[in-house]
N, C-alpha and C positions, 0 to 999 in steps of 0.2 A: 504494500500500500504506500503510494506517498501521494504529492501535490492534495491532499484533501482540503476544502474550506467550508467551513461554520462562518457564518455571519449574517447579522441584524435579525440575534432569533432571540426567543423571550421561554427563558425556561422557568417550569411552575412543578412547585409538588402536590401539587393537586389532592392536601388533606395525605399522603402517603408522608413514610420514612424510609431511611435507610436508602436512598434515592441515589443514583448516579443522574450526573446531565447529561455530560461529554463523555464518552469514553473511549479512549483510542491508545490504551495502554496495551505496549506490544511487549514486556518485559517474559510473559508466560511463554509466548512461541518463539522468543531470541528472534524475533523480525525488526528492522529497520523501518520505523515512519517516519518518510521525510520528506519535507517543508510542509508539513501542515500549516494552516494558519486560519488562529479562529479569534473573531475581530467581532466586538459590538453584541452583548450579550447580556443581553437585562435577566436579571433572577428576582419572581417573583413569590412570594408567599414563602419565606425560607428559613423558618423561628427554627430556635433549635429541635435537632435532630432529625429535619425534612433532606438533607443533602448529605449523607456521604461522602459524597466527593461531588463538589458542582462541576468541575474539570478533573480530568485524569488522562494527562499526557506525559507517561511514563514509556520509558522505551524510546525515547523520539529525538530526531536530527534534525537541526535547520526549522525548528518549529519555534512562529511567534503565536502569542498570547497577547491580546490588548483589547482594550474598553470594555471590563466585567465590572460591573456594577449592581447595586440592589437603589427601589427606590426607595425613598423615606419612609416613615410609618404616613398614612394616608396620601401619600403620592405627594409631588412638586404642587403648586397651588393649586392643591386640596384635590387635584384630579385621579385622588385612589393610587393604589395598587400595592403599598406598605404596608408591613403588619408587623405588629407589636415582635421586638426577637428578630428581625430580618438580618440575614448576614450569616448564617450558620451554615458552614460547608466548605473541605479542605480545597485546594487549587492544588496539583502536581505535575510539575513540568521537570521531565529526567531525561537526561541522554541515553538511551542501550549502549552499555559497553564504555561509556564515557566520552563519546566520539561528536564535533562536530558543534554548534555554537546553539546557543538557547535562549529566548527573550521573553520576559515575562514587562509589561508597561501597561500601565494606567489599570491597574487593575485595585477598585475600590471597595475592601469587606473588611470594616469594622464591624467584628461580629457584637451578639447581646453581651451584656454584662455577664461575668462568669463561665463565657465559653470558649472555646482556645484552637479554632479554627484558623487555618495558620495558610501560609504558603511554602508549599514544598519544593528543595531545587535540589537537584545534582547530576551535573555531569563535564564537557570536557571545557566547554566556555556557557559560563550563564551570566546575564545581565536580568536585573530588576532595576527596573526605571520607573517614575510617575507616577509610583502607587500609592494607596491609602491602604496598611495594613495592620493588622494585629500581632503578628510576628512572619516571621522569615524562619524555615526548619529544614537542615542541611541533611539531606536521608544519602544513606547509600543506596548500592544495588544489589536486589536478591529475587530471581535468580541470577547467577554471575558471578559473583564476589568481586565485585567492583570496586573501589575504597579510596582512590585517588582522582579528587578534582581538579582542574585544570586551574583557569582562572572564574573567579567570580566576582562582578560588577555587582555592585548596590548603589543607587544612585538617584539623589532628589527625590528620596519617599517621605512619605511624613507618616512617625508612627508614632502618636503623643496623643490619641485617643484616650487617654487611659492605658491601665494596665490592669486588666482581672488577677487576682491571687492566683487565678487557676494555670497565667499567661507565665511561664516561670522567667523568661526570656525574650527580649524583643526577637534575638537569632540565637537559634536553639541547634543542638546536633539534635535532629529526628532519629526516629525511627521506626518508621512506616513499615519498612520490611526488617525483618527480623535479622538481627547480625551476631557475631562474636568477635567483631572487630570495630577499633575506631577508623573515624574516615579522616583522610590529608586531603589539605588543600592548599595545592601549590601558593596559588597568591589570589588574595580576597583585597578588596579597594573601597572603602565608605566614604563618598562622595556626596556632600550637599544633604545631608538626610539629617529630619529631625525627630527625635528620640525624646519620647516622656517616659519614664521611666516611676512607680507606683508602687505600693503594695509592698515594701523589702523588697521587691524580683530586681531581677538583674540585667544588662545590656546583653550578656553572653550566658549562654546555660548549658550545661552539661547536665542529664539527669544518666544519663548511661556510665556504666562502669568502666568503658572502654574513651579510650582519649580523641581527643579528636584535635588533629595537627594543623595548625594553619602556617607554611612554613614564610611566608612575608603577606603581614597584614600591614598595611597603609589605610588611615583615617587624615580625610581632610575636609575644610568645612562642614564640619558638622553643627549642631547644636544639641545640647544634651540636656533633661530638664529631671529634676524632681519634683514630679508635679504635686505629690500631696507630704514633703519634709518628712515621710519615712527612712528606711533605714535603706536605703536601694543602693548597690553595689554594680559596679563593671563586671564581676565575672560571680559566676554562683555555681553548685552543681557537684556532683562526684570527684569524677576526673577529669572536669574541666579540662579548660583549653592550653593547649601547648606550641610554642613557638620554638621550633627545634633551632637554635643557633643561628637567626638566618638575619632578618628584621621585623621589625614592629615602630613600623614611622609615627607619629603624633606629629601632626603638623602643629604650625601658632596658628592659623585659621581657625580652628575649631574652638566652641567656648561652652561654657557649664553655668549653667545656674543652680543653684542648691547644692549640696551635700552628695556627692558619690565615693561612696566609700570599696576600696580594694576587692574586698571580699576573698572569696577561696583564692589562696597564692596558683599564678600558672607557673607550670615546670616548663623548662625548658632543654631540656635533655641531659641536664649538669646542675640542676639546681633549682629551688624554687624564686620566684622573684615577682618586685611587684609592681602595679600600675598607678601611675601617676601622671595627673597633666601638667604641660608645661604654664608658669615657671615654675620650678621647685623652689630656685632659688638656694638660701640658707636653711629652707623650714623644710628640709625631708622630715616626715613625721617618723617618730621610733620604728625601726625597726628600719622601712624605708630600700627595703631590697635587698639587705646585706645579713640579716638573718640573726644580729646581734642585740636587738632592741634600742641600739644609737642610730642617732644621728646621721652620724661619719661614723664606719668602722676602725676597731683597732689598726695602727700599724702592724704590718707583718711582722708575726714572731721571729722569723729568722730568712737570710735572703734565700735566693735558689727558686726556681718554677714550683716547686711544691709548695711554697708559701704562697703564691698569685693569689691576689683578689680581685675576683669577679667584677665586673658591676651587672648585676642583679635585678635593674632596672629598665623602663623601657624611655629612660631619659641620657642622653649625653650626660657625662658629669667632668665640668672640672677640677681638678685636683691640686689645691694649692700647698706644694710639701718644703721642707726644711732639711737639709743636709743629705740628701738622696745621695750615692752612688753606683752607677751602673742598671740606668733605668733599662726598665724591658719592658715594652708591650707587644700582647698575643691577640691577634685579630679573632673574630667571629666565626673561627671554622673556613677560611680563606673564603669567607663570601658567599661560597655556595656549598654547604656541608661538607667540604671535604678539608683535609687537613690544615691544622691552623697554622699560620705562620708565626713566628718569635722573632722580634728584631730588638736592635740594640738601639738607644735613640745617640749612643754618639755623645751627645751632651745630657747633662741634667737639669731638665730647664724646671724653673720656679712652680709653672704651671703645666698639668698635665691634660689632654683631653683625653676619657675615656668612652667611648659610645657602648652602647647597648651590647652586652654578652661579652666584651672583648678584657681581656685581663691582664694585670700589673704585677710585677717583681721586679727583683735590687738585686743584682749579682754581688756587689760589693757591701754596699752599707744601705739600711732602711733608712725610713724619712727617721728623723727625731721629732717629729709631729708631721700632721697633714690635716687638711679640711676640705671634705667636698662642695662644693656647688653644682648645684640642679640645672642643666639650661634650657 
């Protein structure tokens, strides 16, 4: 099957449950659908538990997804067609195999209060653009054993409806299909999107026991909100999210209002470490990524590569030290996971920069003090 299209259709559950709309998931027969594209899709009468699944484009290549919406309760001026609860019912757009590029835009389901109908993606390029949603849920593939994402676009959504206690995550690792494994994703991009965040829940969620690797996340222009001065964290969940060595950008674009607090530490395949937005400045709060409950960590006990200290953090820091000799810095696993490089700086300058994951030792002599700063 490919070239299929859906468009300007108006699906209703007509008093049923358990309902599919769309269904074009090729995952069962390992078949390729591609370039579907289903465009302009009103759902009507859709309280909870009328839709299953309002779309189900799993299995699928070169398939977009745009203008799903529900109408209000009693329709746009007054002309009907809304009912109380509208909005209940997952979306899933997957690549078969992981192969091949995937767009999910303008797609508008804030579901009722308390329910946790979400948008499911995974496969080898997915973009979510222009949508209004309730969360974002990163699923693997099963049948397959699929586990590795490509890249994935997020981009100018606005999710700050609220947050149901039931929502544990604005972007959650799913799991739709049942696994034994976490899923990687090469590189994930938060673009322009704005985030309320509610209820304690969290921006990132892990409820699964298996990790799920994002190896270069980048956030920029965002806006992040606590909307009701709960206790809402960046990361929540089991075993959370992990940046194996790679990056994790924070731009200065992006900005917070309210209170978000760290929450579960992500490992990053050497260590736990924490989140913070720029600036830190002087005020890293205790503890602060280096696992000590300071500020600034000890000076190393004693010189040599076994002493290095990490930085822990997803902030550059610099390092203001006193009687150094024989600096060394260890890069981030050479860039791309593979072996780190050691170099010698030569001189010992005053100040040190060290970026995210990358590590410090003194062949000769430790600082006699140091102080970091956040930047």
């Amino acid at each position: 099957m490919y070239q299929m299209r859906f468009s300007h259709l108006g699906l209703d559950g007509n008093g049923f449950t358990g309902v599919t709309g769309i269904d074009i998931n090729a995952l069962a027969i390992d078949e390729i659908v591609s370039y579907s594209q289903i465009y302009d899709i009103q759902v009507f009468n859709s309280p909870t538990g009328t839709f299953t699944n309002v779309i189900d484009a799993s299995g699928n290549e070169g398939c977009g997804i745009d203008l799903i919406y529900w109408p209000p309760t009693g329709g746009a001026g007054g002309s009907g067609g809304g009912v109380n609860g509208d909005g209940y019912g997952e979306i899933v757009l997957g690549g078969l195999k992981y192969a091949g590029w995937l767009e999910a835009t303008r797609i508008t389901n804030n579901p009722a209060a308390g329910t946790t109908a979400g948008l499911h993606i995974f496969g080898g390029q997915v973009m979510v653009k222009d949508c209004v949603l309730n969360t974002i849920k990163i699923d693997n593939q099963n049948p397959g054993g699929y586990f590795t994402h490509g890249a994935i676009w997020i981009e100018g959504n606005y999710m700050a409806n609220s947050q149901p206690s039931a929502v544990l995550g604005k972007i959650q690792q799913g799991n739709l299909y049942s696994f034994t494994t976490g899923n990687t994703i090469l590189s994930m991009d938060l673009v322009g999107n704005y985030f309320g965040l509610a209820n304690s829940r969290s921006l990132f969620y892990n409820a699964s026991p298996y990790q799920i690797t994002i190896n270069r996340l980048g956030m920029h222009g965002n806006t992040f909100l606590n909307l009701d001065a709960s206790a809402v964290t960046w990361c929540g969940g089991t075993a959370s999210l992990s940046t194996w060595g790679s990056l994790l950008d924070w731009s200065q674009s992006n900005y917070i209002s309210g209170t978000i607090g760290s929450g579960v530490l992500l490992g990053g395949g050497f260590g736990n470490y924490f989140w913070y937005a720029p600036p830190a400045g002087w005020g890293w709060p205790n503890g602060g990524g280096w696992g000590t409950g300071a500020n600034t960590p000890a000076v190393p006990v004693g010189t040599g590569s076994a002493n290095a200290v990490r930085n822990r953090s997803n902030r550059p820091i610099l390092i203001c030290q006193v009687g150094a000799v024989g600096t060394h810095i260890i890069d981030s696993e050479g860039n791309n996971l593979s072996s780190a490089i050691d170099a010698a700086l030569g001189v010992d300058p005053v100040v040190v920069q060290l970026n995210p994951f990358e590590r410090i030792y003194y062949a000769t002599t430790v600082p006699s003090s140091w102080k970091f700063y956040g930047i």
